[in-house]
C-alpha positions as CSV (number, residue, x, y, z in Angstrom):
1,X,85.0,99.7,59.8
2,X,85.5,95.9,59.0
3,X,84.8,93.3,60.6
4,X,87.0,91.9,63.7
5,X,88.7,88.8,63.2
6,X,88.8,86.1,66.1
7,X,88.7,87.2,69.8
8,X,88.6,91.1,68.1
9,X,85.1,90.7,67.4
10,X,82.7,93.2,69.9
11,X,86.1,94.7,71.1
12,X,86.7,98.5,71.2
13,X,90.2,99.6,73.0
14,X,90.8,103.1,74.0
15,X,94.9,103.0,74.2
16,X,96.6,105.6,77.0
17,X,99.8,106.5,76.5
18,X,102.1,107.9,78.4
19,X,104.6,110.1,76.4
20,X,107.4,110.2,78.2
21,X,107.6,106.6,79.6
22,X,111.1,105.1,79.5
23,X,113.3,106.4,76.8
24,X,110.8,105.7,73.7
25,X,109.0,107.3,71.6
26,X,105.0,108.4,71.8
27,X,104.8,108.8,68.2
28,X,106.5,105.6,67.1
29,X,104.2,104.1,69.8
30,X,101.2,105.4,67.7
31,X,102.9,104.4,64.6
32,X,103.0,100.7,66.0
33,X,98.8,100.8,67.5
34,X,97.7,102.5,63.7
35,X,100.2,99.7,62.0
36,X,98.8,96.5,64.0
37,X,94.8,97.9,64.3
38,X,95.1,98.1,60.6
39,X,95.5,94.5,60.3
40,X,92.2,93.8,62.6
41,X,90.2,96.8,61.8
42,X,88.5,97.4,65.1
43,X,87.3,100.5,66.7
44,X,89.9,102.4,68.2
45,X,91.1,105.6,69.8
46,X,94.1,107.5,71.5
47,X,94.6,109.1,74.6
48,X,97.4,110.4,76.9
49,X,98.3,109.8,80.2
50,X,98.5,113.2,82.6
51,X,100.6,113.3,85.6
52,X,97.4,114.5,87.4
53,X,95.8,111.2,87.3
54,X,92.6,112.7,86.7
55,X,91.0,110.7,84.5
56,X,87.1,112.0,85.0
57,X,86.7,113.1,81.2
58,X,88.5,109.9,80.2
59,X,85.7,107.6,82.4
60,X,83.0,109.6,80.6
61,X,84.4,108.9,77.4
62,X,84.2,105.2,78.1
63,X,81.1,105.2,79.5
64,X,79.5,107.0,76.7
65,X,81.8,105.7,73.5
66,X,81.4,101.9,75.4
67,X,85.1,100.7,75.2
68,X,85.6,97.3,76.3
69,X,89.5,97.1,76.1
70,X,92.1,100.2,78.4
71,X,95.0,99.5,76.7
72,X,98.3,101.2,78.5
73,X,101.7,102.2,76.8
74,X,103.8,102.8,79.7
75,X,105.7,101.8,82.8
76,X,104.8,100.3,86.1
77,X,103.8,103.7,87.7
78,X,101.8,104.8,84.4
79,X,100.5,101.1,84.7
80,X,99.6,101.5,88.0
81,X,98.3,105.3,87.9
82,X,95.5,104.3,84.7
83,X,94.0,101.0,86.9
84,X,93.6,102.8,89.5
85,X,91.5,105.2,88.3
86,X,89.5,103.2,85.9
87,X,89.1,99.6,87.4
88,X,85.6,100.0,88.7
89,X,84.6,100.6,84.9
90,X,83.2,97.0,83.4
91,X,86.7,96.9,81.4
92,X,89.8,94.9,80.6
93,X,93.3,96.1,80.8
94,X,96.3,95.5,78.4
95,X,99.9,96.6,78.9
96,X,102.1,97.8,75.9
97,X,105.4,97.8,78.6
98,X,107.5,100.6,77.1
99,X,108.8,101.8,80.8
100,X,112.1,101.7,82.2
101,X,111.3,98.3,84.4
102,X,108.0,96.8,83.1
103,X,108.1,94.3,86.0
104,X,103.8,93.9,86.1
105,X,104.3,93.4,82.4
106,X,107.2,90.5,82.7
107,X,105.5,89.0,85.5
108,X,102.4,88.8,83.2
109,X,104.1,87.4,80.2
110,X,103.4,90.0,78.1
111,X,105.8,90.4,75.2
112,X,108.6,93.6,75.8
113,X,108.8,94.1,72.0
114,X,105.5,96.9,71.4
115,X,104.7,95.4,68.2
116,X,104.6,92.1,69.9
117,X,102.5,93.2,72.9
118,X,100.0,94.7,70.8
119,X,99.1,91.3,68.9
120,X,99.6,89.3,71.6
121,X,97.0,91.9,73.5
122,X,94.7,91.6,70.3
123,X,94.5,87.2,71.0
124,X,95.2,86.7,74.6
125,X,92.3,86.3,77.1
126,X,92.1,88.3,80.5
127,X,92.1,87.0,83.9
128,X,91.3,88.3,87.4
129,X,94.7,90.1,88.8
130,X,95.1,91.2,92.5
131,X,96.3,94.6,93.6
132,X,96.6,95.7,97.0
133,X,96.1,99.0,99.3
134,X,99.0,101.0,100.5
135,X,97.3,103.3,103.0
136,X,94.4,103.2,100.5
137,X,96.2,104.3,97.6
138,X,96.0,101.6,94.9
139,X,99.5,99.5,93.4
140,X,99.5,97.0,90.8
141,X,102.8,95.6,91.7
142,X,105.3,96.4,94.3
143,X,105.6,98.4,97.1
144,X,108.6,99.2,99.5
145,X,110.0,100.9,102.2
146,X,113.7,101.8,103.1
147,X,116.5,101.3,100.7
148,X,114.7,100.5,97.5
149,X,112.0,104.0,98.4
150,X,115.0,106.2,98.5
151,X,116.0,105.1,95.0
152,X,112.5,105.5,93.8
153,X,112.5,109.2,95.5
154,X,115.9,110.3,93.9
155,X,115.3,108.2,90.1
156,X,112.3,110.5,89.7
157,X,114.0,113.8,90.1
158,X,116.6,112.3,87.5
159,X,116.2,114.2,83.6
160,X,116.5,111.1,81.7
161,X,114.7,107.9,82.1
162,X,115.6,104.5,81.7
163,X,117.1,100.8,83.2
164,X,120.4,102.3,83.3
165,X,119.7,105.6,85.1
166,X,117.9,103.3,87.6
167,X,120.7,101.5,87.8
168,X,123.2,104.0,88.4
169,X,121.0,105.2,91.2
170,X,121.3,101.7,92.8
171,X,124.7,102.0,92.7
172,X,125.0,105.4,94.0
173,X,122.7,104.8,97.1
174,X,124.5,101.9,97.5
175,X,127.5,103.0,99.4
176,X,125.2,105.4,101.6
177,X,122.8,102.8,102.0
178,X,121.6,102.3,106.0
179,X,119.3,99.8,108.0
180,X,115.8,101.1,109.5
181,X,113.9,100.1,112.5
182,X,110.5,98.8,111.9
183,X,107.7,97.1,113.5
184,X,106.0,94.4,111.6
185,X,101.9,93.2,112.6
186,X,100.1,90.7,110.6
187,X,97.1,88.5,111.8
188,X,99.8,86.4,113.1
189,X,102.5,87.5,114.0
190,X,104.5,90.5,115.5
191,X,108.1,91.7,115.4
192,X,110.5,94.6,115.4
193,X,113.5,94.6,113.0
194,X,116.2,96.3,111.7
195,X,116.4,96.3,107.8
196,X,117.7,98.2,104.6
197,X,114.5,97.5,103.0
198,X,110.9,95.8,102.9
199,X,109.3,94.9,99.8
200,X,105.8,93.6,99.9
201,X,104.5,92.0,96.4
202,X,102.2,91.3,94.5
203,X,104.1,90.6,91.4
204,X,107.1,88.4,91.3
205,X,110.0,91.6,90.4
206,X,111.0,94.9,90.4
207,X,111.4,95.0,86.8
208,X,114.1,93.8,84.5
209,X,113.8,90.2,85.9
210,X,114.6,91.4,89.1
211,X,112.4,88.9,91.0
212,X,112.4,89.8,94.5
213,X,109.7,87.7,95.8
214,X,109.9,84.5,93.5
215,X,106.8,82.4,94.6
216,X,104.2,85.6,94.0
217,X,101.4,85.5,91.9
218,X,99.3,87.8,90.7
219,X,95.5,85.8,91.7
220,X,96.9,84.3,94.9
221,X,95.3,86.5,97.3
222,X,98.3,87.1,99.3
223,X,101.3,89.4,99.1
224,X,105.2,88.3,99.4
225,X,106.9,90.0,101.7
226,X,110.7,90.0,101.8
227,X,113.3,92.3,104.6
228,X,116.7,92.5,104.0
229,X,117.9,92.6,107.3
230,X,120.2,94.4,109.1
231,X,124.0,92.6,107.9
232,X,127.6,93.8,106.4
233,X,127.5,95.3,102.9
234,X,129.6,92.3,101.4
235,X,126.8,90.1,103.1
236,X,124.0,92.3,101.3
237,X,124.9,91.0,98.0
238,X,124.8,87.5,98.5
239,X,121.6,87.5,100.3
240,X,120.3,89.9,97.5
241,X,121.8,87.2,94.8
242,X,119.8,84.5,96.7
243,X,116.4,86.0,96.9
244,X,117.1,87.2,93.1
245,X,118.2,83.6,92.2
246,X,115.1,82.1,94.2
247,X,117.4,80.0,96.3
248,X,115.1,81.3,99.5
249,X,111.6,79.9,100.0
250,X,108.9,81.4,101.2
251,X,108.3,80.5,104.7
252,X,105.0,80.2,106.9
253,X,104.2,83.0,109.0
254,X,104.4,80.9,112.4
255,X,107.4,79.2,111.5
256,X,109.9,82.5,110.6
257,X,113.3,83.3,111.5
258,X,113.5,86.4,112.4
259,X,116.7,86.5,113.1
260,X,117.6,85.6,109.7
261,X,119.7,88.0,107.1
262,X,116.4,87.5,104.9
263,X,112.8,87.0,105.9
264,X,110.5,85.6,103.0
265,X,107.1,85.5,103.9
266,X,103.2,85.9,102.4
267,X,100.4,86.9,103.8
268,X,96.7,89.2,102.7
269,X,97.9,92.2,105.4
270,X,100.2,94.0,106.8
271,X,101.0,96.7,109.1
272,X,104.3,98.3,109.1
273,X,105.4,100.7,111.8
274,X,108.2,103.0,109.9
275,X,109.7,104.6,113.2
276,X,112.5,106.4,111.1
277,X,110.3,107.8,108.2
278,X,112.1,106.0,105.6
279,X,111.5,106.3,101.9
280,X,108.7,104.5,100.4
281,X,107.2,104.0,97.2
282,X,104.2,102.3,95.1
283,X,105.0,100.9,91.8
284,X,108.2,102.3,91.8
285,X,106.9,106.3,92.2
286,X,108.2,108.0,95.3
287,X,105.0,108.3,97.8
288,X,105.1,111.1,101.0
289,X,107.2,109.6,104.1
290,X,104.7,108.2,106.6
291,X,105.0,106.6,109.9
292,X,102.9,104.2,109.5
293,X,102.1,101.8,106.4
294,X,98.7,100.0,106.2
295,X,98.8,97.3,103.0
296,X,95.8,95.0,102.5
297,X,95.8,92.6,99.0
298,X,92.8,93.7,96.5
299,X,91.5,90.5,95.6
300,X,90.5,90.0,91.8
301,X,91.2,93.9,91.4
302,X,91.1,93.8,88.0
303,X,91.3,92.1,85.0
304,X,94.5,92.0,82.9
305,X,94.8,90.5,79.4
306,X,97.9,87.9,80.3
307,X,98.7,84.7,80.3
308,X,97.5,82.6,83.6
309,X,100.2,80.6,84.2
């Protein structure tokens, strides 16, 4: 092959796609990676995501073949899924965001367009991201429990994909939608609460620019948690607007409300008592109901090709 031009040079990217992320298409995605690699001619290769996650043959193949560069064409959960397996390997990671949310992609900067991401993945630089634990399994960007996990449970037995499928889910849980009891432990603090959901962050969104925990960043060291709590449904959507908006600050751990219709607060753990087995989910995919959620922030997990700002 030819040589590499710029930051290309000594670079070898094994893409992972998953093939039925979002509504696209895989083999337009390919069409788009052979397109743009033709421009830099660098070593490259294609792989596919499995709903497995075993990943043991795809290790060996990096190990052997010496790829510097995992570059992902999917959503959050196929995002997720791929860095979990493979972030102890002496890579860097890349997103090509073709999922039905790409909210670890938007928090990152990268560019939604696939042609886009792929150049901007072939001249960007990589920087240390945090993930965090979830009773030990691994998320990238956002977890949650209550309203927001039922959603997450239902969207993935749905046949078709896609923001508006998600969306109609929202709506249709809406109506239905009830408060939880939960018991909150940090380092510093200790409470019991009623709420519709808990979100704890380590990007800034959902997906979609639905930015649920404003102030997060992903090399912080801490996670944003926000708790709807326990209100009228006409209520719900203004507090929801505000936290969207970014109208309510983060607030120290000592110095919370808990009282408050919304509690907006960061911290590297968290222990959440889930006395009513509500829903929960990692990176948007539905997890098993547990009593009990155990969330520690990864420090400099990984690194992601982004840009640090």
């Amino acid at each position: 092959m030819g040589k590499c031009i710029t930051k290309m040079v000594n670079r070898k990217l094994l893409y992972i796609i998953n093939p039925i992320a979002g509504t696209g298409n895989a083999a337009d995605l390919e069409k788009y990676i052979h397109h743009e690699q033709a421009k830099v001619k660098c070593s490259y290769a294609i792989e596919y995501s499995n709903s497995e996650g075993n990943y043991q043959a795809v290790i060996q193949r990096i190990e052997s073949e010496l790829f510097t560069d995992i570059i992902i064409g999917g959503g959050d959960g196929t995002v997720n899924q791929v860095i979990s397996a493979l972030r102890r390997l002496p890579v860097q990671f890349g997103i090509i965001p073709v999922g039905s949310g790409n909210g670890l992609a938007r928090t990152a900067n990268i560019p939604i367009d696939p042609q886009k991401a792929i150049r901007f993945l072939f001249e960007a630089s990589a920087f240390p991201t945090d993930g965090m634990l979830v009773n030990e399994k691994f998320s990238c960007l956002l977890s949650g429990v209550g309203f927001d996990g039922a959603v997450a449970h239902s969207f993935a037995k749905q046949p078709t994909r896609g923001f508006f499928t998600y969306c109609k889910e929202v709506i249709a849980h809406y109506g239905n939608a009830k408060t939880y009891h939960f018991t909150l432990q940090t380092e510093k603090k200790k409470f019991e609460t009623e709420a519709y959901l808990i979100s704890i962050a380590n990007a800034n969104q959902y997906g979609n620019n639905f930015t649920i925990a404003p102030a997060a960043k992903l090399d912080d060291g801490l996670l944003d948690v926000v708790l709807l709590k326990k209100q009228s449904k006409l209520k719900l959507i203004g507090t929801t607007l505000l936290q969207l908006m970014g109208l309510n600050k983060v607030k120290p751990i000592d110095l919370l409300d808990t009282k408050a219709s919304i509690i907006y607060f960061q911290t590297a753990s968290i222990t959440i008592l889930n006395h009513q087995h509500a829903a929960a989910h990692i990176d948007g995919d539905p997890i098993a109901n547990t009593a009990a959620l155990q969330i520690q922030v990864v420090p400099n997990a990984f690194r992601l090709i982004r840009n640090n700002n």
